[in-house]
VEXKELUM-195972 format. One line per field, with one value per residue (C-alpha): x, y, z. Coordinates in nm, 4 decimals. Each point is the difference from the previous one (the first is absolute). Layout:
east = [X:...]
north = [Y:...]
up = [Z:...]
***
This chain:
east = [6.5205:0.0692:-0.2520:0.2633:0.0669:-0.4213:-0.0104:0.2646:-0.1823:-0.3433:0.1470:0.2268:-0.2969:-0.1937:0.3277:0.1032:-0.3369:-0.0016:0.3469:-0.1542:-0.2823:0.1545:0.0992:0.1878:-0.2895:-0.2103:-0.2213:-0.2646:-0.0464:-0.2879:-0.0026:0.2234:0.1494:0.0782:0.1096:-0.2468:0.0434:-0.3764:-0.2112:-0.4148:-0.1544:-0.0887:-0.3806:-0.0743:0.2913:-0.2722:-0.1366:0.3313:0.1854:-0.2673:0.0146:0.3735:0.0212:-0.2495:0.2333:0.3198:-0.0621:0.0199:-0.3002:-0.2676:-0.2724:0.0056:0.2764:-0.0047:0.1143:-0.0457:0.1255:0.0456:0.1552:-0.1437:0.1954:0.3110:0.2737:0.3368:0.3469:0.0876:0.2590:0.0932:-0.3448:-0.3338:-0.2323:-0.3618:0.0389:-0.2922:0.1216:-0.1498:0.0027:-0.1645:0.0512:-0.0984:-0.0025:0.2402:-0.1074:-0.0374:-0.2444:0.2439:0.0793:0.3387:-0.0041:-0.0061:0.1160:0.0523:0.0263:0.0040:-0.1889:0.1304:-0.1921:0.1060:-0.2650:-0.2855:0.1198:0.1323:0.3681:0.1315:-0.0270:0.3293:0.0117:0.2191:-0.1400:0.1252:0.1317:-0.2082:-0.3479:0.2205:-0.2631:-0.3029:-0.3384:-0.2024:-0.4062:-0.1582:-0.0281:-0.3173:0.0005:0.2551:-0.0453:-0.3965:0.2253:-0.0764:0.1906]
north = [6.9034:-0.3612:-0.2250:0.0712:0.3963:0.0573:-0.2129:0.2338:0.3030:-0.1094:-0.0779:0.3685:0.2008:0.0184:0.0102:0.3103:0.1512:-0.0564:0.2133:0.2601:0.0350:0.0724:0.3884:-0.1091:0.1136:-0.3547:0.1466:-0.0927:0.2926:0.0171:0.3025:0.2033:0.2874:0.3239:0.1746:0.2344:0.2076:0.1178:-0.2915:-0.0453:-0.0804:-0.3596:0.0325:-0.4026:-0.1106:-0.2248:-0.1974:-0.0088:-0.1789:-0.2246:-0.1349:-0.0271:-0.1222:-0.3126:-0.0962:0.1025:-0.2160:-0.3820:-0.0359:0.3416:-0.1713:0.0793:0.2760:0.1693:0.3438:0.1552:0.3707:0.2800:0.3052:0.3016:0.0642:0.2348:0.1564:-0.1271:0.0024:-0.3358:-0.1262:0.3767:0.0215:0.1361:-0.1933:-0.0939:-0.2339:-0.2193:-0.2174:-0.3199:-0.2227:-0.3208:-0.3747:-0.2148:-0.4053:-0.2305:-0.3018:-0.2160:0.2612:0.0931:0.3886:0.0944:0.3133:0.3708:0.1533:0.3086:0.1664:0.2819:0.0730:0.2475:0.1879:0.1352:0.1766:-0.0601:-0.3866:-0.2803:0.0088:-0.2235:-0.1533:0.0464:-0.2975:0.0920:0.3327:0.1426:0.3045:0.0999:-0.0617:0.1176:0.2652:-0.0880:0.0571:-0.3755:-0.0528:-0.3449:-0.1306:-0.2673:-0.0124:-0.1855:-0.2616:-0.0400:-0.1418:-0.2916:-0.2184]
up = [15.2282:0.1124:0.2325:0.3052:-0.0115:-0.0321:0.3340:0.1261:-0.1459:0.1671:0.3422:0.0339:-0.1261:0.3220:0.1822:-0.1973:0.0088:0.4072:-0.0047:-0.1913:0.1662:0.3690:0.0752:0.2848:0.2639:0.0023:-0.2204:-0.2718:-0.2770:-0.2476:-0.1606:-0.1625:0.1734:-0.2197:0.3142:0.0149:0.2918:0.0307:0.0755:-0.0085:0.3449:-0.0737:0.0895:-0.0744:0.2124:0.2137:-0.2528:-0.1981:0.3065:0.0519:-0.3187:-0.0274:0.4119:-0.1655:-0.2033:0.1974:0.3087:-0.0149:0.1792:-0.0263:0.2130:0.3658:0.0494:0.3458:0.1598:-0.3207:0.0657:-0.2747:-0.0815:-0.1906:-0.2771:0.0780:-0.2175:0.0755:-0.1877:-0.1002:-0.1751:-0.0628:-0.1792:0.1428:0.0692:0.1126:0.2693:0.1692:0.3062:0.0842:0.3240:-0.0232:0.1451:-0.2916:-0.0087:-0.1835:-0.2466:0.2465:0.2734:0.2407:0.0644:-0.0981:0.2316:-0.0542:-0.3011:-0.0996:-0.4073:-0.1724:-0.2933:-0.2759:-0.2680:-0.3156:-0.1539:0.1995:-0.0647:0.2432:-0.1388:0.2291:0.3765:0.2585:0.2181:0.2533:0.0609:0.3404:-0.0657:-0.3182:0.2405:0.2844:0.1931:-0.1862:0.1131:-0.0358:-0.0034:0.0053:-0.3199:-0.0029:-0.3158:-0.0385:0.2238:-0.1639:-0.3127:-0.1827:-0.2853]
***
């Protein structure tokens, strides 16, 4: 393989990763799904989202209007699912609040699988509690 096709190979590779990666809902998957109808409750969904909310948000520190959702199952994607929703007004690099947002969190067995971010109508009707743990996170 010649000097200019391993350039070409290491700049498409993210690109073609990125395409894979999409499921045409704005979504981020990390698990794999085996499309098991049955699903586990996901009893550690709280810590779980903190952790992965830490490291999903640009800037963790300070996030207000936290709001959450018990865990629910929904059909999504033509798939069962657990689904936790999340309302929260979190800050941007440089400290300013970006606004209300609004996500939905899936679980495949009893695991985060993926977030939703525009989550309207799979968080349509849900039932949200303060979450103050999540704005009490730190980097």
């Amino acid at each position: 393989m010649g000097k200019s096709a391993k350039r070409a190979a290491i700049f498409l590779l993210p690109l073609l990763l990125a395409a894979c990666a999409g499921d045409g809902q704005n979504s981020i998957t990390y698990t794999d799904d085996r499309g098991v109808a049955n699903q586990p409750y996901p009893a550690n969904y709280r810590p779980d989202l903190l952790a992965f909310m830490k490291t999903y948000l640009n800037n963790p520190v300070g996030v207000k209007e936290a709001v959450i959702a018990e865990p629910v199952q929904r059909t999504v994607g033509g798939r069962l699912r657990y689904v936790v929703c999340l309302r929260y007004n979190a800050k941007d690099r440089d400290g300013s609040y970006l606004g209300m947002r609004e996500r939905a969190v899936l679980y495949v067995d009893a695991r985060l699988d993926r977030i939703v971010e525009e989550a309207g109508e799979v968080c349509a009707g849900a039932a949200y509690a303060p979450f103050p743990d999540m704005e009490k996170m730190a980097r």
